[in-house]
C-alpha positions in Angstrom: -25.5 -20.7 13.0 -22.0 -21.1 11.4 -23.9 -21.2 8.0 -25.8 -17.8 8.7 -22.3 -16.2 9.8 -20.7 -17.3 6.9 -23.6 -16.1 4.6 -23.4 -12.5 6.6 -19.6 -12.6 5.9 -20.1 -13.3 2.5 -22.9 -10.7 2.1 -20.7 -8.1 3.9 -18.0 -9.3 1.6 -20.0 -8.7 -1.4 -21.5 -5.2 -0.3 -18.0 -4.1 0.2 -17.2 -5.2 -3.7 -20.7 -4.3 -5.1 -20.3 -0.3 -3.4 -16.7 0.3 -4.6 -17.5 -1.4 -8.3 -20.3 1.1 -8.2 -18.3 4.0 -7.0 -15.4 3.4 -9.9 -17.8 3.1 -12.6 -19.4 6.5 -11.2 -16.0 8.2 -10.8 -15.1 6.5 -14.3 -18.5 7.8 -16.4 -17.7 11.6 -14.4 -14.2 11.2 -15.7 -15.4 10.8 -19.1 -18.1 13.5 -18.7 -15.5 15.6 -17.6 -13.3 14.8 -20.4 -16.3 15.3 -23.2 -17.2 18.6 -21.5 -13.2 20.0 -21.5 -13.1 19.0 -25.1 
C-alpha cells in the first residue's frame, strides 16, 4: 500500500513537471515563432 502511494506521489509528481516542461517549451517555440514572424 505505502509503495503504491508513493508510486502515485511520484507519478503525480512527475505529471506536474512533465505538463509545465511541455507548456515552457510550447510558450518558448511560440515566442520564437513570434519573433521570426515580427522580423
Amino acid at each position: 500500500v505505502v509503495g503504491a502511494a508513493r508510486r502515485a506521489a511520484l507519478f503525480r509528481a512527475f505529471g506536474f513537471w512533465l505538463l509545465r516542461c511541455a507548456q515552457g517549451s510550447a510558450a518558448q517555440r511560440a515566442g520564437l515563432v513570434a519573433r521570426v514572424d515580427f522580423c
